[in-house]
N, C-alpha and C positions, 0 to 999 in steps of 0.2 A: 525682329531679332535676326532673320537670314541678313541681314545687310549688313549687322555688326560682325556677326560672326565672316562674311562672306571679305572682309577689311581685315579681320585678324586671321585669316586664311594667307592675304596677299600682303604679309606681315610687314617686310621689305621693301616691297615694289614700287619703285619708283615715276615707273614709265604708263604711256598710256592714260588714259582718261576716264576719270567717275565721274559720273554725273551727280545732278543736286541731290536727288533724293540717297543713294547711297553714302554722299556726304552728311544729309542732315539725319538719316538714322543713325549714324554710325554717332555722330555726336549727342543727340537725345541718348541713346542707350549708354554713353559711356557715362554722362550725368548723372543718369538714374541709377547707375550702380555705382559711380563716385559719393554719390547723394545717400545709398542704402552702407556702404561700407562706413564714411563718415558716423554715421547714426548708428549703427552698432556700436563701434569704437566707442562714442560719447558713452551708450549705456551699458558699456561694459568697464569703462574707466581707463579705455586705451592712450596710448599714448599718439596714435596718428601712425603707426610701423605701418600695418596692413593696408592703409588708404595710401602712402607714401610709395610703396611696392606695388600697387595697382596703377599708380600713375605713372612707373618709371617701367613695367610692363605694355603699355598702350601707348607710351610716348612716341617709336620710331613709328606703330602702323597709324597712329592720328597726323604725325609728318607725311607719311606717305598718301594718306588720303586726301591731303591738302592738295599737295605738290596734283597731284593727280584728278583734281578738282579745277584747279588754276590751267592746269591741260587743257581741261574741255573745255575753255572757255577761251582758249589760244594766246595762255600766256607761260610764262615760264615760270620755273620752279623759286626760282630764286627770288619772286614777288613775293614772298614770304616774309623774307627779313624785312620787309617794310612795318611790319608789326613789331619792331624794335624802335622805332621810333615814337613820339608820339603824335596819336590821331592817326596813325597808322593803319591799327586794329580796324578801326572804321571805315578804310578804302577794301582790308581784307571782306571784312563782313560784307560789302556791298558789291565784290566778286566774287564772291559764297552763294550769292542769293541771284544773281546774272545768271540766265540761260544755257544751256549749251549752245555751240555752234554746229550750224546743222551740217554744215561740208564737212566732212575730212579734213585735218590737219597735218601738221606736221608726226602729230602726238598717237595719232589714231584715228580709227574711225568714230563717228557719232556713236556711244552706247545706246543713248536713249533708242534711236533707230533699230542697232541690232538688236533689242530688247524686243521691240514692239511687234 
């Protein structure tokens, strides 16, 4: 849960480099309360307002975690919009799941490193 929340801290942020695991907590957890709030709504006989308002509240810091994923791994931000095409999503996911790079970059330093 520090990793989601530590993402909706750095709401904005474009710049610099998250590593995998900050990227895949952030995404498990935003599911599982996309997944809890849906489920409510159904058993309350909502109409979808409150899951719809959670997704447009998470959308710029799940961009920013992207852009900031695709960092570490020394690409640019704008490898993103490739997920506008199709079969896209597919090259995304398999730079989601790519390593960090261990040098310094343009973007920042290795996280993982100053972690460890």
């Amino acid at each position: 849960m520090e990793w989601y929340l530590k993402v909706l801290k750095q709401y904005a942020v474009f710049s610099g480099r998250a590593r995998r695991k900050e990227y895949w907590m952030f995404t498990l957890f935003n599911l599982l309360i996309a997944f809890a709030i849906s489920f409510i709504e159904i058993m309350l006989g909502g109409y979808g307002t409150i899951g719809s308002l959670y997704i447009l509240a998470v959308l710029i810091p799940a961009i920013a975690v992207s852009v900031r994923r695709l960092h570490d791994i020394d690409r640019s931000g704008w490898w993103l919009l490739i997920g506008l095409i199709p079969f896209g999503s597919i090259v995304l996911f398999v730079f989601f799941v790519l390593d960090s790079k261990v040098e310094s970059n343009e973007y920042g330093p290795n996280p993982k490193l100053a972690a460890d």
